[in-house]
N, C-alpha and C positions, 0 to 999 in steps of 0.2 A: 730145156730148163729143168723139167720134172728127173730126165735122166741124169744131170748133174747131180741135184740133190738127192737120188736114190742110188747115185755111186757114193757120194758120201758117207750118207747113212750106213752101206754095207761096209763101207773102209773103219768106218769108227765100232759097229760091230765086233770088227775080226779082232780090230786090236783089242776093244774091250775084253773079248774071249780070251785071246792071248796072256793078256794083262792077268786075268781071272785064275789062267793055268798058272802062269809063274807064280803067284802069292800060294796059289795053293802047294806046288812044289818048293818053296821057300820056308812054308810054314812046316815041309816035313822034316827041313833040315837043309844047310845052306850047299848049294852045287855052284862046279863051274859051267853045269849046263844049264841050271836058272838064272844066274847070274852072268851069263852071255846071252840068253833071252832077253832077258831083261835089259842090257843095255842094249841089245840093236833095238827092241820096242823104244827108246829113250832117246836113241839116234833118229831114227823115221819122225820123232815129234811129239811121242806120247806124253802127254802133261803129269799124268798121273804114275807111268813110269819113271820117269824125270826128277818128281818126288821122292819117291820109292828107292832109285840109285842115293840119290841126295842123302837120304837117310842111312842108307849102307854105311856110305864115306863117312859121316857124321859120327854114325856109333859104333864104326870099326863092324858092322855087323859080316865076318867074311872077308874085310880088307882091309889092309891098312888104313888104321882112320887118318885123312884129311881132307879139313874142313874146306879146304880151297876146293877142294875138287867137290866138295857138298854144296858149298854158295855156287860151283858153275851150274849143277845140273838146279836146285832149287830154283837159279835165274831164270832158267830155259823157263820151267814149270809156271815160275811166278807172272814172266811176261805173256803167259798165255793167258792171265787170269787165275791160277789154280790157289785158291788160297790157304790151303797148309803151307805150301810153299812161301807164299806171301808171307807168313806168319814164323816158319821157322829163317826167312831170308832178316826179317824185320830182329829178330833175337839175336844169328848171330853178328848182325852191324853192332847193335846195341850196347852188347857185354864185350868185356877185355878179354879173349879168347887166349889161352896159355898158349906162349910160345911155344914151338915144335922142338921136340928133340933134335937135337945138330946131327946132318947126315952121312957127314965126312968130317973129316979131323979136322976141326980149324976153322970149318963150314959156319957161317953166321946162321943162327935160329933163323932170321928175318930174311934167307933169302932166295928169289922168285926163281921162277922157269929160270926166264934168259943166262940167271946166275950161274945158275946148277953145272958142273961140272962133267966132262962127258954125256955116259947113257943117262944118269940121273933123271936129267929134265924130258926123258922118254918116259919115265916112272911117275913124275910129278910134274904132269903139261899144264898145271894149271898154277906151280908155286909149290911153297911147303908152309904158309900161312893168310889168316886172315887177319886185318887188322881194325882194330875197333873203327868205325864212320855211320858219323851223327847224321851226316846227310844221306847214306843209305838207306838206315835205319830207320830217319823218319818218313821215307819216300816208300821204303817197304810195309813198315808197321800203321801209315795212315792208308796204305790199299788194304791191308789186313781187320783195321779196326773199325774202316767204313761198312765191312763187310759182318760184324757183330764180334769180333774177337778181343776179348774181356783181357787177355795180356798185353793184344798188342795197344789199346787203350790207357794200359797205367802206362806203357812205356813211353807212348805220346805223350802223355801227363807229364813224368820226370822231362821228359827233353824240353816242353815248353814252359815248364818252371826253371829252368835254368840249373838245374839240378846238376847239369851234367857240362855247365861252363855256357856262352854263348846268352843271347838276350832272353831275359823271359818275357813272356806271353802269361800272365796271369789270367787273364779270359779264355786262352783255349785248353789252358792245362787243367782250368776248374772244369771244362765242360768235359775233356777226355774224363779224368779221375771219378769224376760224379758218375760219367755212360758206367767204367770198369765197375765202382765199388756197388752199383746198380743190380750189377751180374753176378756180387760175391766176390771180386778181386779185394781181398782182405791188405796187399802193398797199398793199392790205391784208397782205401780208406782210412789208414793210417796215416799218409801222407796228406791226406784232405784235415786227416783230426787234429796232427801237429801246425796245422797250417793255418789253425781258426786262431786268433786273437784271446787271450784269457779275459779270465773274466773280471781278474783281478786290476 
C-alpha cells in the first residue's frame, strides 16, 4: 500500500517539475519545444497542464486561437477538479463567443470536425466553434463558485434570475449575487441594486 502511494507521490513530483520547466521556458518566449512539452505533459493527464494548453488555444498564445480546442483541454482539467479550469470552462458556456472566421470558401462559420473538409478536420479535431450553453455553464460556473469564485458567482446569479431566458430562481440568484458582490463583483451588485423595489 505504502509503495503505491510513494509511486504516486514521485509520479506527481516529476510532472510537477516538468510542468515547472515548461512555464519557465514559456515565460522566456513561446517554443515548439515548450509547447510539445507541454502537451504530452497534458496528454499523460496533467490538470494543470491541461489548463495551461487551454489557455494557449484560448489566447492564440503561439497557436492559432480555438476556443473548441481550449473548452477540450479546460474539460480534461475541469473533470479533474482543477478550478481555473472550472472557472474559464463556466465563462466560455456563458458568453456568445464570435463566430470563427470561415476556413474555406463557402465553409459555414458553425461548422464542427465531422464537417471539415479534407485534412482540415486533422487541424481542427475538436471543431472550429463554441457555442453559448446555459446548461454548461451552469454546471461549470456552480463547481467554480462553490469553490469561492467571485465571477463564477454573479454568473450563477444572471442565469437563475432569468436574465438569460429559462425560469427564474429568485432565491438562488439573490444568494449567488449577494456571495459575488460580497467579494467585490461590482456586475453583481449592480444587478442586486437594479433589482430592489424603489422607494417610491
Amino acid at each position: 500500500m505504502f509503495s503505491k502511494l510513494g509511486n504516486k507521490l514521485a509520479s506527481w513530483r516529476s510532472r510537477h517539475g516538468r510542468f515547472a520547466a515548461i512555464e519557465r521556458s514559456l515565460a522566456e518566449g513561446w517554443s515548439p519545444e515548450a509547447f510539445e512539452a507541454l502537451r504530452a505533459l497534458a496528454v499523460e493527464g496533467d490538470a494543470a497542464a491541461q489548463h495551461r494548453l487551454g489557455a494557449m488555444y484560448e489566447n492564440a498564445e503561439g497557436v492559432v486561437q480555438s476556443l473548441t480546442d481550449a473548452a477540450h483541454w479546460y474539460r480534461l482539467a475541469g473533470a479533474q477538479g482543477y478550478l481555473p479550469a472550472q472557472a474559464r470552462l463556466g465563462l466560455l458556456y456563458f458568453i456568445d463567443p464570435p463566430s470563427p472566421a470561415c476556413v474555406t470558401a463557402g465553409a459555414e462559420a458553425t461548422a464542427v470536425a465531422p464537417a471539415l473538409p479534407g485534412g482540415l478536420a486533422q487541424f481542427f479535431p475538436h471543431g472550429v466553434s463554441v457555442s453559448q450553453d446555459f446548461a454548461e455553464a451552469l454546471k461549470w460556473n456552480l463547481l467554480a463558485a462553490e469553490q469561492g469564485v467571485a465571477q463564477a458567482m454573479t454568473a450563477l446569479g444572471e442565469l437563475h434570475a432569468g436574465l438569460w431566458g429559462g425560469e427564474p430562481d429568485l432565491a438562488k440568484a439573490t444568494h449567488w449575487l449577494s456571495r459575488a458582490a460580497e467579494l467585490g463583483e461590482e456586475r453583481a451588485a449592480a444587478i442586486l441594486a437594479e433589482s430592489k423595489p424603489s422607494a417610491d
